[in-house]
Backbone as a ProteinNet text record, in pm:
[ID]
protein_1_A
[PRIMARY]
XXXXXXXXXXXXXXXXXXXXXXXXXXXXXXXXXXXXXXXXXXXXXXXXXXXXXXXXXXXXXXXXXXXXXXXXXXXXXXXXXXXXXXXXXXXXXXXXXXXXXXXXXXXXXXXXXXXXXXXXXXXXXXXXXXXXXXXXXXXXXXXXXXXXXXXXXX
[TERTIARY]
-3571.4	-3479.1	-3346	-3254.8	-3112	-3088	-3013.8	-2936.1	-2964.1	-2848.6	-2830.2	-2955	-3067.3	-3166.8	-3247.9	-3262.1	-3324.3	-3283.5	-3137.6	-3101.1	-3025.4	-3078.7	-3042.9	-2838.6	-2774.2	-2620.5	-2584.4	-2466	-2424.7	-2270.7	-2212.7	-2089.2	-2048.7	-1985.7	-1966.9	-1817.9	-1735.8	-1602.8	-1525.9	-1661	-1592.7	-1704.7	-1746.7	-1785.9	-1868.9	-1749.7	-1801.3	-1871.9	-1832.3	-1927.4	-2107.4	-2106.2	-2198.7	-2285.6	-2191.8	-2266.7	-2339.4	-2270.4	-2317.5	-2430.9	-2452.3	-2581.6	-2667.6	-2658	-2739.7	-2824.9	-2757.7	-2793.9	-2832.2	-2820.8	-2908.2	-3013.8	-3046.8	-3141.6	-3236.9	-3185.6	-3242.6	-3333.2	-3262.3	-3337.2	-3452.8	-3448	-3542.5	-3656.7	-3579	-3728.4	-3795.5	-3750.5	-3826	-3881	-3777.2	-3871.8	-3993.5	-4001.5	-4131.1	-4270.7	-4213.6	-4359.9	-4390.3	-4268.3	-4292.6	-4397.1	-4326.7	-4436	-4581.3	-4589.3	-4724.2	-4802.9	-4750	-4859.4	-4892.1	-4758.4	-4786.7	-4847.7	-4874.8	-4977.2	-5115.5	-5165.4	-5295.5	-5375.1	-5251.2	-5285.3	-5252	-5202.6	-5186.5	-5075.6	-4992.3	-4874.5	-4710	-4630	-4543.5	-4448.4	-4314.6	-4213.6	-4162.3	-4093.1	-4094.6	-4148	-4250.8	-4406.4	-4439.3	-4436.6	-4428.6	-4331.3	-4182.6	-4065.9	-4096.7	-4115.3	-4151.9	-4241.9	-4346.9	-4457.4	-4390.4	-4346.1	-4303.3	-4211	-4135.8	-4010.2	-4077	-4225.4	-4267.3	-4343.1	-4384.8	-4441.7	-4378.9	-4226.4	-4149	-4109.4	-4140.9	-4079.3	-4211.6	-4326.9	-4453.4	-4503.5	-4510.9	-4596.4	-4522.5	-4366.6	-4264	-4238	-4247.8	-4199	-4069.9	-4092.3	-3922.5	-3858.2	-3769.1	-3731	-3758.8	-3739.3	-3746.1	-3587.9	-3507.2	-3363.7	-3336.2	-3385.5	-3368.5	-3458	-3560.4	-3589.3	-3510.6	-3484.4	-3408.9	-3239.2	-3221.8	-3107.5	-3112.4	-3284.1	-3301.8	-3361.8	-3422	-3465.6	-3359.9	-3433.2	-3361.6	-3332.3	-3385.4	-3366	-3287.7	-3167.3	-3124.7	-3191.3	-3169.4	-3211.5	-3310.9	-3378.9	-3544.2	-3583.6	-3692.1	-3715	-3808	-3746.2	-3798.5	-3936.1	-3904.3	-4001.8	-4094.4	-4044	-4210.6	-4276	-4204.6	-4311.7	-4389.8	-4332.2	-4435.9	-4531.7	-4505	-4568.1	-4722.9	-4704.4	-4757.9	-4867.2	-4779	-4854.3	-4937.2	-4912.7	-4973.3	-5150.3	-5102.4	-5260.2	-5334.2	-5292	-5317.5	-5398.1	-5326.4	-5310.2	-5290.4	-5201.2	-5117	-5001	-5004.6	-4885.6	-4974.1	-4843.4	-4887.6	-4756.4	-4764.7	-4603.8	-4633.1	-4527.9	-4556	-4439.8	-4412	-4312.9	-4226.4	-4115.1	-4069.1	-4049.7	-4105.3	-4120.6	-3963.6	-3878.5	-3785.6	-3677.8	-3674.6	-3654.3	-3699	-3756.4	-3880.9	-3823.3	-3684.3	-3651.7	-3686.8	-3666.3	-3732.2	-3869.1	-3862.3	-4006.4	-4044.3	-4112.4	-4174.5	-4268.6	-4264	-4306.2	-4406	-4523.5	-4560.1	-4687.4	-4692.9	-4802	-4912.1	-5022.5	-5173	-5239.5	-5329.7	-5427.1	-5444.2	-5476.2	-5501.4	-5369.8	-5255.2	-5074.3	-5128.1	-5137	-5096	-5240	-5347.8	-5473.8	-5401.2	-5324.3	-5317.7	-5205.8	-5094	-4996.7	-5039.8	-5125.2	-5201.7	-5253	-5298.9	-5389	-5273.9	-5160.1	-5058.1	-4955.5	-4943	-4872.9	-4893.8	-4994.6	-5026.5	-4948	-4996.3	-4963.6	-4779.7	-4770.1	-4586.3	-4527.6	-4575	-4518.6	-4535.4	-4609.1	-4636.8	-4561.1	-4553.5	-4432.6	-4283.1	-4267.9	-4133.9	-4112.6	-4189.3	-4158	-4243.5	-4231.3	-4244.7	-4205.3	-4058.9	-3933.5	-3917.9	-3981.8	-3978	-3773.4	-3789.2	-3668.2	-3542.8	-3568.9	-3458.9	-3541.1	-3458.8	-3523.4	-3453.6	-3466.8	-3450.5	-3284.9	-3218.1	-3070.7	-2980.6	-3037.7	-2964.3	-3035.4	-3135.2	-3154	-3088	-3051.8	-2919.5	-2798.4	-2764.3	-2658.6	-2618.7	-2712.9	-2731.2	-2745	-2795.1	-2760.1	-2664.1	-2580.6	-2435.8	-2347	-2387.1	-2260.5	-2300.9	-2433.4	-2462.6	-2370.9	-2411.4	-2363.3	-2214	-2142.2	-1988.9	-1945.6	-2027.4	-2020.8	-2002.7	-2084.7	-2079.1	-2011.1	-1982	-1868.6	-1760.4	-1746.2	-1602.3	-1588.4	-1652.6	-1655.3	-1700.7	-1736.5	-1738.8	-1870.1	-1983.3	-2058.9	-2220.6	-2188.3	-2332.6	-2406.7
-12661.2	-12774.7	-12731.2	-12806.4	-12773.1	-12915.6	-12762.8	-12865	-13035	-13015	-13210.8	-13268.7	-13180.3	-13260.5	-13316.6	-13236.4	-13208.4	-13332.2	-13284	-13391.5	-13528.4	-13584.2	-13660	-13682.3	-13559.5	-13619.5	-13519.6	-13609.1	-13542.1	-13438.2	-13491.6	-13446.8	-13373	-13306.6	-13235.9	-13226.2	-13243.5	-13181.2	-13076.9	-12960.9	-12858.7	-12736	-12643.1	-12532.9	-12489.9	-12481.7	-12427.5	-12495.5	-12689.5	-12741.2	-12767.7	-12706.9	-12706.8	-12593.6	-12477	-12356.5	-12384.9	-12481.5	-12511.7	-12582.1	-12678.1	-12776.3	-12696.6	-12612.3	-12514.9	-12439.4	-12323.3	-12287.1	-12325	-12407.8	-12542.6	-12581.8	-12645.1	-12686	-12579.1	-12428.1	-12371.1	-12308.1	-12284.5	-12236.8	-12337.1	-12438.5	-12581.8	-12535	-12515.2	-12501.2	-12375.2	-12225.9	-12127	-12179	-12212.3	-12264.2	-12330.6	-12413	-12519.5	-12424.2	-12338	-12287.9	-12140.8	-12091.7	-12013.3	-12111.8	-12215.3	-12243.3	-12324.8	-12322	-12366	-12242.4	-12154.3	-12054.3	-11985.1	-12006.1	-12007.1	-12061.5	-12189.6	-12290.8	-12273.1	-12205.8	-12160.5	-12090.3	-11990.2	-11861.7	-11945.9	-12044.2	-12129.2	-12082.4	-12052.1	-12009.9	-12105.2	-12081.9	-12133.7	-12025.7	-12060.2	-11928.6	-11858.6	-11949.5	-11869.4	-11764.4	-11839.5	-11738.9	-11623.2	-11634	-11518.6	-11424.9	-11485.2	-11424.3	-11333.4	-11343.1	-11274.3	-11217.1	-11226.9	-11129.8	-10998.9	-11013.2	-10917	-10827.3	-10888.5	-10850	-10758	-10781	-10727.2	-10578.6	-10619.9	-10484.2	-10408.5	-10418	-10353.4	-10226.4	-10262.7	-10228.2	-10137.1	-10108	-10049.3	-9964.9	-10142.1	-10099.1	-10133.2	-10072	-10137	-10233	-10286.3	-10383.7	-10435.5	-10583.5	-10651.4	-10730.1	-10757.4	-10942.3	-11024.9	-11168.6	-11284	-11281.7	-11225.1	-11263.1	-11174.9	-11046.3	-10918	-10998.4	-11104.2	-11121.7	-11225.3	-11343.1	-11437.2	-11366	-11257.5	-11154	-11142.3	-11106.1	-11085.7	-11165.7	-11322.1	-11398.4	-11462.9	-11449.2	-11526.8	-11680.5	-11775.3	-11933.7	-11893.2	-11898.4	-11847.4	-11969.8	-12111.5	-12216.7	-12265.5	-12161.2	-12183.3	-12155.4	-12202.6	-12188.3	-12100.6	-11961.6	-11818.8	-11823.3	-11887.3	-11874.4	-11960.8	-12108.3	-12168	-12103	-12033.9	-11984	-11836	-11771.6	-11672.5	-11725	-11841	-11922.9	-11925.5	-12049.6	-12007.6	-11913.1	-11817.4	-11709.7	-11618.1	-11628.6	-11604.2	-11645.4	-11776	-11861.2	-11840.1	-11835.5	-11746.2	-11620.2	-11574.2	-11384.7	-11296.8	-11352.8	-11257.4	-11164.8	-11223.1	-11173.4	-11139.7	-11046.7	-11006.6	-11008.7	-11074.2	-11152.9	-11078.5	-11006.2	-10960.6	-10945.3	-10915.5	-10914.4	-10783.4	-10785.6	-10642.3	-10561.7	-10447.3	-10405.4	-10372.9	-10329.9	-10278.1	-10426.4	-10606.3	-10714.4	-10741.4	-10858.6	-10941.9	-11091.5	-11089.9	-11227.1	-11183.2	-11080.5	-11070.6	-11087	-11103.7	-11102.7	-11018.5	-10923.7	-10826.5	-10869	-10893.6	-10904.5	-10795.5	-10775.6	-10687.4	-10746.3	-10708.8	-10760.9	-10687.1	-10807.5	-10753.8	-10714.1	-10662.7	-10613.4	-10737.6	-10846.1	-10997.4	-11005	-11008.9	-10993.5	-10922.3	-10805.8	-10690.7	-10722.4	-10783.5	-10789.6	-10912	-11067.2	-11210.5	-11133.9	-11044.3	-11012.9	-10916.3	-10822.4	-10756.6	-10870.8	-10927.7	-11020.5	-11102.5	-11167.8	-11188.1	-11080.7	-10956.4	-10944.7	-10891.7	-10921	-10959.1	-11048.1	-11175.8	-11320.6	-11302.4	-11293.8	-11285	-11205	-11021	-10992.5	-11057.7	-11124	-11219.2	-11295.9	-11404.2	-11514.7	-11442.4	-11337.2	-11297.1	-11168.2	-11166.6	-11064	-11214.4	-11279.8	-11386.6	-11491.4	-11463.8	-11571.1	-11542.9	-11642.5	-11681.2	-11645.2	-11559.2	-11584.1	-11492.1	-11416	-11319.4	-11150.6	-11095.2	-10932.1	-10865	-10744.9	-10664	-10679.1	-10609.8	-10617.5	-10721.9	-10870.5	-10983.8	-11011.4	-10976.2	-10985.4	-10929.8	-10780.7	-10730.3	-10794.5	-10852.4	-10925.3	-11019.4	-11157.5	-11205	-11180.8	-11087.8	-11019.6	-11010.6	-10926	-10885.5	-11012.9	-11110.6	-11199.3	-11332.7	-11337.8	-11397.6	-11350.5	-11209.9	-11103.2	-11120.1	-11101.6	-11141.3	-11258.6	-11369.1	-11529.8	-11544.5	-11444.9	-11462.3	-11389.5	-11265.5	-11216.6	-11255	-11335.3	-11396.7	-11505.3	-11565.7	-11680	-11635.9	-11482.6	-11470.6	-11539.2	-11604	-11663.3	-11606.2	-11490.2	-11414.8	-11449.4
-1638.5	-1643.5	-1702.6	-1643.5	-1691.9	-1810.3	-1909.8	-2064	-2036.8	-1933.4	-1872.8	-1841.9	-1779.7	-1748.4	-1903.6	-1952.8	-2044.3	-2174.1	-2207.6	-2341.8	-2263.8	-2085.5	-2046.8	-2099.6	-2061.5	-2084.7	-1968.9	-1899.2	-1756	-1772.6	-1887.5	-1907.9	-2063.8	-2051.4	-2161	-2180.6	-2341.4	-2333	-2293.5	-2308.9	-2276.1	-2272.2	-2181.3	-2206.8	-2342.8	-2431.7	-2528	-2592.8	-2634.5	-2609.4	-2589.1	-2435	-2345.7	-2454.2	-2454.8	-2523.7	-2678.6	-2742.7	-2851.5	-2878.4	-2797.8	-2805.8	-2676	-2619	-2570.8	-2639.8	-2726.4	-2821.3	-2928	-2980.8	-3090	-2987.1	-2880.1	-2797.6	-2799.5	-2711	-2714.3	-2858	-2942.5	-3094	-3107.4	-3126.7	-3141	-3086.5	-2953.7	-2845.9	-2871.9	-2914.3	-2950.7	-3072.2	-3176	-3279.3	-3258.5	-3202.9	-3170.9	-3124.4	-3056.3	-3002.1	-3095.5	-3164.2	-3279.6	-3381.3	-3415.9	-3551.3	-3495.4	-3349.8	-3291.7	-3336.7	-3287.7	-3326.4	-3461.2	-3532.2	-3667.5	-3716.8	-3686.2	-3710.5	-3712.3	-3600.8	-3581.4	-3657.6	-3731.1	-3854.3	-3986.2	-4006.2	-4121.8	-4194.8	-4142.9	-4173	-4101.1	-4208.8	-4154.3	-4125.4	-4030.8	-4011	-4134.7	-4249.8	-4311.6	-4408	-4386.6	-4466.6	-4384.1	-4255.6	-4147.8	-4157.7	-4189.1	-4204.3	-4329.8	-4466.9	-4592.7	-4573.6	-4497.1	-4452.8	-4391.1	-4330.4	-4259.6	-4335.6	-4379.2	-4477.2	-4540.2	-4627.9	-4703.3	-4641.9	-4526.4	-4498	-4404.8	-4393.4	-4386.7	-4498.5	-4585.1	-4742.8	-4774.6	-4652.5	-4692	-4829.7	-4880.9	-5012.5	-5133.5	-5112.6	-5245.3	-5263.6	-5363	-5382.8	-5411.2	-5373.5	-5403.7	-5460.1	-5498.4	-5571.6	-5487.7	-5568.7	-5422.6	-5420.4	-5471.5	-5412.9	-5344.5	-5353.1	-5198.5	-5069.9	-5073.7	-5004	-4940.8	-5006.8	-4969	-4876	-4891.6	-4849.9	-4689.2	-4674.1	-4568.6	-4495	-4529.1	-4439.6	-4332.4	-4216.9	-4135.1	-4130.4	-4209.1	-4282.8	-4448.8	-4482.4	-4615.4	-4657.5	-4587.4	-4690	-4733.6	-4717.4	-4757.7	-4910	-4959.7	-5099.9	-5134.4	-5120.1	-5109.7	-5251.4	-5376.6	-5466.5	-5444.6	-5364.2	-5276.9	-5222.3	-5117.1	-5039.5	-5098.9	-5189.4	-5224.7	-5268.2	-5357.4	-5430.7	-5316.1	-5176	-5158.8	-5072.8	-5050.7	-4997.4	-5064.9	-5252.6	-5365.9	-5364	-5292.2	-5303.3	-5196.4	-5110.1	-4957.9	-4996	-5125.5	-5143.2	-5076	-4982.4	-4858.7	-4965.3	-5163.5	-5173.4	-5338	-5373.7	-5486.7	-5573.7	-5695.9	-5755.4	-5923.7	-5990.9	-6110.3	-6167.3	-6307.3	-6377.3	-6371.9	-6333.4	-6293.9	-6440.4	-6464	-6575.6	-6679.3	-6557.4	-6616.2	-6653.9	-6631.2	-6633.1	-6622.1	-6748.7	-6730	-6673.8	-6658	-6580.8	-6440.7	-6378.5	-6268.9	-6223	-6056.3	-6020.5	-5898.7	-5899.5	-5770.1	-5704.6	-5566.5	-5492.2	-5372.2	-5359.8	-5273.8	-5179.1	-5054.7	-4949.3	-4968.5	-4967	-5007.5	-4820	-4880.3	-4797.8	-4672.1	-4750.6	-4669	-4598.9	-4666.4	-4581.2	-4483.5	-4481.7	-4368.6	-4223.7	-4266.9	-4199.8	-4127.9	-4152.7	-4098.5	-4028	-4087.7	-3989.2	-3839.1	-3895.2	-3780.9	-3646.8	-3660.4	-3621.5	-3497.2	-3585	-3562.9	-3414.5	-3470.2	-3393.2	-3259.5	-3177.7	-3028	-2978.4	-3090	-3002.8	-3016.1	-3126.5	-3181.5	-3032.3	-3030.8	-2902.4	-2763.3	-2751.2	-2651.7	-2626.5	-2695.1	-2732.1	-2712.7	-2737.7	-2722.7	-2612	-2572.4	-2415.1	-2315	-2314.3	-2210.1	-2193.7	-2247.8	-2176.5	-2038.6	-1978.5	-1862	-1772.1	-1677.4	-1631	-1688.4	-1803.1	-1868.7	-1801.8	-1742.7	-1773.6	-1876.3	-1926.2	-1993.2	-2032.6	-1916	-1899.3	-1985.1	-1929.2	-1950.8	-2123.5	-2151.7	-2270.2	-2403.3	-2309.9	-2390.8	-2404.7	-2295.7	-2271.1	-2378.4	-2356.2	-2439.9	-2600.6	-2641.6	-2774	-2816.8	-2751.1	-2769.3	-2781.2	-2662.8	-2724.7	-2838.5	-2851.1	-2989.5	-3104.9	-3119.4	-3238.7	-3213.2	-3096	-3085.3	-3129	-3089	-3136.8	-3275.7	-3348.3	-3493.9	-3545.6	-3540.5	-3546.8	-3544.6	-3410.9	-3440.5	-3503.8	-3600.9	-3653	-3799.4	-3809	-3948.2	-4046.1	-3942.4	-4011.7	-4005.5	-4009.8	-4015.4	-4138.9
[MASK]
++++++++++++++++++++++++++++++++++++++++++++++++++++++++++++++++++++++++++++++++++++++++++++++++++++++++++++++++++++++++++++++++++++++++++++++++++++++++++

């Protein structure tokens, strides 16, 4: 279905416009079937998002404000959710020795086993956008990253 069909509006001011509530439409809609399946594993995105983060970092540990650095939602409440992924015990949370106002963060055994598990369906979900090949997927990349770029709001 096309934009118009979809959010029922026939006319637009302008292009760019068009491009804007496209791209908001579109995010929504990956979102939606991202946190369906997050759902299944009892996880939410951004608990998925810090998962990953973490076993990226294989094994070291991190702050929650290096993490909050790198989530893709900044406005999320990075010490909820370790919180609880703590209870999960996907996570492992301790007093950083060298600052005890700090807090280290590292992915447990249980983290790395729900993310394993995980990333079938995850590559799935994202090599089966219907209708993009390879090429245009680059495409698309590039002028996201240009979009923000030129607007300075990375």
């Amino acid at each position: 279905m096309s934009l118009e069909e979809d959010i029922k509006q026939t006319r637009f001011t302008s292009e760019y416009q068009k491009l804007v509530l496209n791209v908001f439409y579109t995010a929504n809609w990956l979102g939606l079937q991202h946190n369906q399946l997050m759902r299944e594993y009892g996880l939410t995105g951004p608990q998925f998002n810090i998962l990953r983060i973490l076993r990226g970092q294989k094994g070291k540990p991190m702050s929650v404000n290096a993490l909050i650095e790198r989530m893709l939602d900044k406005s999320s409440n990075a010490s909820r959710l370790v919180d609880k992924l703590e209870e999960k015990r996907y996570v492992l949370r301790k007093v950083c020795p060298n600052d005890r106002r700090q807090v280290e963060v590292t992915i447990t055994q249980g983290g790395l086993d729900i993310l394993s598990k995980l990333d079938k369906p995850v590559t799935d979900l994202e090599e089966n956008i219907k209708g993009i090949n390879i090429e245009e997927a680059q495409l698309m990349n590039a002028l996201l990253e240009k979009m923000r770029k030129s607007n300075n709001t990375q």
